[in-house]
C-alpha positions as a Markdown table, in Angstrom:
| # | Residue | x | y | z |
|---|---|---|---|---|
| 1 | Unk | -23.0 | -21.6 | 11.6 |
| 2 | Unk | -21.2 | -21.0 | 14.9 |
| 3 | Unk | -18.6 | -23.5 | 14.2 |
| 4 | Unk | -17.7 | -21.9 | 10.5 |
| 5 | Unk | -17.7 | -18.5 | 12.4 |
| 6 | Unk | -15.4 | -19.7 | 15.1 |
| 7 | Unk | -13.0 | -21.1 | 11.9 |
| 8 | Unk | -13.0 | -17.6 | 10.1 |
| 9 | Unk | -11.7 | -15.7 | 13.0 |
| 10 | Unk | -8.1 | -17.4 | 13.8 |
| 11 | Unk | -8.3 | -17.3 | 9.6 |
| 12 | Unk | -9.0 | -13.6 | 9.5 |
| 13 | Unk | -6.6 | -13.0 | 12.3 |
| 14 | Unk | -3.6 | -14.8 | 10.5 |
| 15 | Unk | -4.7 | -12.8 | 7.4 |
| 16 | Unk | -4.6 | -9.6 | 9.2 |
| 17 | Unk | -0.9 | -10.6 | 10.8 |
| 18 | Unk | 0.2 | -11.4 | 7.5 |
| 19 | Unk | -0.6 | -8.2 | 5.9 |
| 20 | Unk | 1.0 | -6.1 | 8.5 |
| 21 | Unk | 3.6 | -8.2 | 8.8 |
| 22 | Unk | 4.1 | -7.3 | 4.7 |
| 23 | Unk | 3.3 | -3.6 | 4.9 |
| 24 | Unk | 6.1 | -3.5 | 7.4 |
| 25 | Unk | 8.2 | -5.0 | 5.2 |
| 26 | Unk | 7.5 | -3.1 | 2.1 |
| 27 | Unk | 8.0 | 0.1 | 4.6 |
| 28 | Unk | 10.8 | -1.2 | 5.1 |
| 29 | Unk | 12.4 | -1.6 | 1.1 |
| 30 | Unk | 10.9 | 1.9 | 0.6 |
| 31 | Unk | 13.6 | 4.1 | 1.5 |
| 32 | Unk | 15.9 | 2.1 | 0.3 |
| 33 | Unk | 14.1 | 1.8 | -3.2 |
| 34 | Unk | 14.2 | 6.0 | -3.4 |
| 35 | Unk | 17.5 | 5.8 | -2.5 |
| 36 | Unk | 19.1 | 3.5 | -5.5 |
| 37 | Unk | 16.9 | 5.8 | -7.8 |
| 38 | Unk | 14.9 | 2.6 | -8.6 |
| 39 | Unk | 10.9 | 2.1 | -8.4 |
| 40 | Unk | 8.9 | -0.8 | -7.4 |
| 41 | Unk | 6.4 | -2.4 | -9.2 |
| 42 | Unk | 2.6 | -2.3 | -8.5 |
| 43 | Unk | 2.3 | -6.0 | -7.7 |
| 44 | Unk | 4.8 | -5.9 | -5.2 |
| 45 | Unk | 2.9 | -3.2 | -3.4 |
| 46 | Unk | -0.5 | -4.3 | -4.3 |
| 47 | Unk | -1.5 | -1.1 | -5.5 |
| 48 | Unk | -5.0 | -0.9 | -6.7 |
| 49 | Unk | -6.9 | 1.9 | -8.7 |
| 50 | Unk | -9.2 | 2.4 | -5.7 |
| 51 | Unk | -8.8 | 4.0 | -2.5 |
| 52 | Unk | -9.0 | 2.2 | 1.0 |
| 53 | Unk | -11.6 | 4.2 | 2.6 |
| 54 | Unk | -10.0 | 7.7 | 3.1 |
| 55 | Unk | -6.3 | 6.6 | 2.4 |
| 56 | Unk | -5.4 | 7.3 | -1.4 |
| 57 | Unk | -2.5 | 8.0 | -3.7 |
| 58 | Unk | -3.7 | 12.2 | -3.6 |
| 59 | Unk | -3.2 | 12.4 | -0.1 |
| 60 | Unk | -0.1 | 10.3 | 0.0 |
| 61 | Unk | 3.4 | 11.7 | 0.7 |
| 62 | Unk | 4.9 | 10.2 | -2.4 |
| 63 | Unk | 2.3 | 11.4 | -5.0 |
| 64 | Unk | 3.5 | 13.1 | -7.7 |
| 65 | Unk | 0.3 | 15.1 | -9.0 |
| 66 | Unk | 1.8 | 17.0 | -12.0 |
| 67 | Unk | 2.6 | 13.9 | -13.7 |
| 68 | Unk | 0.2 | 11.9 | -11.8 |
| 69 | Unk | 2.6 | 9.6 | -10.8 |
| 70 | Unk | 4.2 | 7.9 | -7.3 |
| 71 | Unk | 8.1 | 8.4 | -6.2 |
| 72 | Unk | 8.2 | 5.0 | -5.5 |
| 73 | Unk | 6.4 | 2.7 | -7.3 |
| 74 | Unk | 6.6 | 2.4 | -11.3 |
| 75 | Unk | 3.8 | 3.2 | -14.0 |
| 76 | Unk | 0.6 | 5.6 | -13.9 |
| 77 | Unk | -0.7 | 6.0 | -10.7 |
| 78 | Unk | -4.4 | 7.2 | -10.5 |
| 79 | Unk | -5.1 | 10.1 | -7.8 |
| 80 | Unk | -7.8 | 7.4 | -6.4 |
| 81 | Unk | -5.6 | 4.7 | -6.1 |
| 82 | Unk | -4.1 | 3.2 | -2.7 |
| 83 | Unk | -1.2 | 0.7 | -2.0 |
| 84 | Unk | 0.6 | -0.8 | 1.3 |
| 85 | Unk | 3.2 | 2.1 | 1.0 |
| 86 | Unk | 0.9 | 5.0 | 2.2 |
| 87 | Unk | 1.9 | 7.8 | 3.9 |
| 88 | Unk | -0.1 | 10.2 | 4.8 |
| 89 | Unk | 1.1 | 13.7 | 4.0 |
| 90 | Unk | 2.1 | 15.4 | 6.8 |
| 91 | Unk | 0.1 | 19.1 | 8.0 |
């Protein structure tokens, strides 16, 4: 058992680089996205119809409650839903 737990951590670190390395990037391809008028699609920013623990799409600077939808990615977007571009709203 302490040789499997031993394994899992370098694995879970790699995973864990590998996502921030992503949300970066997708950080990253935001502004431009906004700019050329053009949204992303939920795959590419692994959006999910659930929060991740407090962060979600209400609270997020690029929610878009009247219509409920996102200024940068494309389709409905569910107040309770989360993906790697979050931003919290500022104040």
């Amino acid at each position: 058992m302490i040789k499997e737990m031993s394994a899992a951590a370098p694995r879970r670190d790699v995973l864990r680089a590998a996502i921030s390395v992503a949300a970066v990037l997708c950080g990253s391809l935001a502004p431009r996205a906004a700019a050329a008028g053009a949204k992303m699609s939920q795959q590419l920013v692994h959006y999910q119809a659930t929060p991740k623990g407090p962060a979600r799409c209400q609270t997020c600077a690029q929610f878009l409650p009247s219509s409920p939808a996102c200024k940068l990615v494309d389709g409905p977007i569910s107040p309770n839903g989360w993906c790697v571009l979050y931003a919290a709203k500022a104040g």
